[in-house]
Every structure is written in C-alpha cells, then in structure tokens.
C-alpha positions in Angstrom: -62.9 32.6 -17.5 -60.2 30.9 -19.0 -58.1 33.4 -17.8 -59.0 33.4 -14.3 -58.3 29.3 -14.0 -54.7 29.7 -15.6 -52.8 30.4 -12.3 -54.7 27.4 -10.2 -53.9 24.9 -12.7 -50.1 26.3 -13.1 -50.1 25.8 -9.2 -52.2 22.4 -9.2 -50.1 21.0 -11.9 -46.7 22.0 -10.0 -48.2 20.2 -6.7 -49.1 17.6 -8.3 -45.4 17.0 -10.1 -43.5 17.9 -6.8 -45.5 15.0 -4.8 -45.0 12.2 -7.9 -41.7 12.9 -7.8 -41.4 12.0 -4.7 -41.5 14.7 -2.2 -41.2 12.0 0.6 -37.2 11.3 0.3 -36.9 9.4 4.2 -38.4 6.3 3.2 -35.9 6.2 0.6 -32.7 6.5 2.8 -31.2 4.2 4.9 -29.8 6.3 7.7 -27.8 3.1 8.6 -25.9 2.6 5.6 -25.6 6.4 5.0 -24.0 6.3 8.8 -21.4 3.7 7.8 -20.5 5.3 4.5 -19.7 8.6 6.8 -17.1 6.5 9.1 -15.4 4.7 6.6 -14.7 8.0 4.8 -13.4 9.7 7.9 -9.8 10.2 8.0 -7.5 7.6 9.6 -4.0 8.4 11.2 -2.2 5.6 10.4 1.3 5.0 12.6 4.9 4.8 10.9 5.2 1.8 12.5 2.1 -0.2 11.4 3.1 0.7 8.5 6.6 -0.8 8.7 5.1 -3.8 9.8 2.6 -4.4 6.9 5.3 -3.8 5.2 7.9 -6.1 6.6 4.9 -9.1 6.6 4.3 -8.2 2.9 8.6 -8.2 2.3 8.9 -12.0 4.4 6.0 -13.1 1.9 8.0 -11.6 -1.2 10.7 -13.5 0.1 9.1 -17.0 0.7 8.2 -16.8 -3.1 11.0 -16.4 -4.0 13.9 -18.4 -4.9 17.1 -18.7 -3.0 18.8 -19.5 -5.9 18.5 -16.4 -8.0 21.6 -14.5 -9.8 22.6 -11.0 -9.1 20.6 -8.0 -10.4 16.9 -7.1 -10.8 14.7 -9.5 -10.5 11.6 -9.7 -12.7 8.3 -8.6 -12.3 6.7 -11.5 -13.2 8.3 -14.2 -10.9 6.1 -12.3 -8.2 2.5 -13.7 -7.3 0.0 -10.9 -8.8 -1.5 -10.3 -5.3 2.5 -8.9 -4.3 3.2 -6.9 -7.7 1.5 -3.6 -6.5 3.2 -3.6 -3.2 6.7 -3.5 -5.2 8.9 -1.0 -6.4 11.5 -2.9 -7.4 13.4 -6.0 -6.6 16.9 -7.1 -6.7 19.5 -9.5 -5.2 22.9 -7.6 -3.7 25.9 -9.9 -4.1 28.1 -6.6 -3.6 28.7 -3.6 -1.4 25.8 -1.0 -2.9 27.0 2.3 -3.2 23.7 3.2 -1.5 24.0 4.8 1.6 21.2 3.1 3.4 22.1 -0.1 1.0 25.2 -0.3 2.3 24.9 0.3 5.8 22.5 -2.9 5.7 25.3 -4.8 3.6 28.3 -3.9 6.5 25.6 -4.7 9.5 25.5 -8.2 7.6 28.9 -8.5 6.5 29.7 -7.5 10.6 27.6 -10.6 11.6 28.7 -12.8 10.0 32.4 -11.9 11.1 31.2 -11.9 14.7 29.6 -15.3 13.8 25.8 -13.7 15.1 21.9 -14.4 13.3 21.0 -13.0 10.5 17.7 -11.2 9.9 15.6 -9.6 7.6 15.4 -5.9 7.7 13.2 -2.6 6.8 13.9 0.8 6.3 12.0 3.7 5.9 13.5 5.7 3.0 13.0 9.1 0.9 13.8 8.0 -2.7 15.4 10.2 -5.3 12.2 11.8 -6.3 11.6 12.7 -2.7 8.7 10.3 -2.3 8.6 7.8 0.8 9.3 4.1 -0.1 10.5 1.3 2.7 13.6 -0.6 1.3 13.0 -4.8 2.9 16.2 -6.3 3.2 17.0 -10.4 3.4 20.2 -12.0 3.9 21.2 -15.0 2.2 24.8 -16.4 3.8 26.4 -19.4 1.6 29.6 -20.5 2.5 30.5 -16.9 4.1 29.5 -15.3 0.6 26.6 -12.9 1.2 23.2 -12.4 -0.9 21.1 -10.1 0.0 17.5 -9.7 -1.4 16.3 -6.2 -1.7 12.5 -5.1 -2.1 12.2 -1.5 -2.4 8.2 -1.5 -1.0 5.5 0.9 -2.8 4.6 3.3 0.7 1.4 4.5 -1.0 0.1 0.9 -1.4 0.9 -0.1 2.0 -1.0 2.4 3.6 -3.9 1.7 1.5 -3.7 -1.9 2.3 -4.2 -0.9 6.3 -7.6 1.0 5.5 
C-alpha cells in the first residue's frame, strides 16, 4: 500500500513546490518598466557632427577654466574641474609651429589671421591618433601683442559619445 501512494505524493509534492514558488510570474513584472529598459538598450546612431559639437561645448568649457596665463607645454590634469577630466586626452598650450600635421595647419590658419588682421576662433578637428583610435583635437587661440598661444585639448571620442546617450 505504501507502494501504491509513492508516485501521488512524488507528483503532489512537485505541484505543490512549483505553485509556492511562484508559478504566477505576471504579477511580478512590470511590463512598463521592462518596455523602457528595451528602448534604452536599443542602438543609437549617433551623427559625426553631434558629436563634434558636444565636443566643441565640452572644449569652450575646458577653456573658460582655464587660465589665459599659462606657460607652454602640457598642462596638468588636475587644474581641470573633475566633471571635464574624463572628456580629456590631453592638454597643452602651443606657443610654436607643431610639427603636427593637423596641429600645424590650425597654427598657419591662425598665424594667417592674424596677418590679414581677421577674428579668431576656437576650432575642432576630428582626428585618427597614432594608435589608430578616433579622438577630436579642440583648438583655442590666444593673440597677445601679435604673439600666438594656442590651447590644445586632444578630446576622449569614446566619452563623448557616451555623454550623448
């Protein structure tokens, strides 16, 4: 007899743990919030140019921190507001004609406006660094007494996309 009740309790006793485990998983799930989740994961196409702008609005607020007074060479890391720091590659002030190509062509459209006696204004530039990854190189002039300063922020492209998401 004991026998014979074996296999109804097995299949009782699996019922029973199946249903107080919770069987019944859509009152648990917020279709809602699952539905948002879903979207924000989707892949977005971002555009080179939004992308120069963030950047360029991120380079004029380097800038604005920054003082006009600084001496030639790299700038430290830590004269940069924290919120700024992971949108930077590196930073230095020109007082010379880079041997850049891209540096340099920046440097001569400068030096050639202030010859011809015209505005100048900050720049970006999309560039392939040497380890073949994409950065944007934010360019600012500073023009004392015809002697030319030029503040360049090489700009981290990885962060500025993620700061569009």
């Amino acid at each position: 007899m004991n026998s014979r009740y074996q296999p109804i309790f097995a299949c009782l006793f699996i019922t029973v743990s199946l249903f107080s485990c919770g069987l019944r998983t859509s009152d648990k799930i917020d279709a809602n919030s699952v539905n948002k989740q879903i979207k924000e994961r989707k892949i977005k196409q971002i555009k080179e140019n939004d992308i120069a702008e963030k950047g360029y609005s991120i380079g004029r607020s380097i800038v604005k921190a920054t003082s006009m007074d600084q001496p030639c060479g790299e700038l430290p890391m830590d004269t940069f507001a924290d919120s700024l720091k992971p949108y930077i590659k590196k930073a230095w002030v020109e007082c010379s004609t880079p041997t850049d190509a891209i540096e340099k062509s920046v440097w001569e459209a400068y030096q050639y406006n202030i010859a011809n006696k015209l505005p100048l204004s900050d720049n970006i530039q999309r560039i392939i660094t040497p380890s073949n990854k994409k950065s944007y190189l934010f360019s600012s002039p500073m023009n004392n007494n015809d002697s030319l300063k030029v503040i360049q922020i090489e700009l981290n492209h990885k962060a500025l996309v993620l700061s569009l998401y």
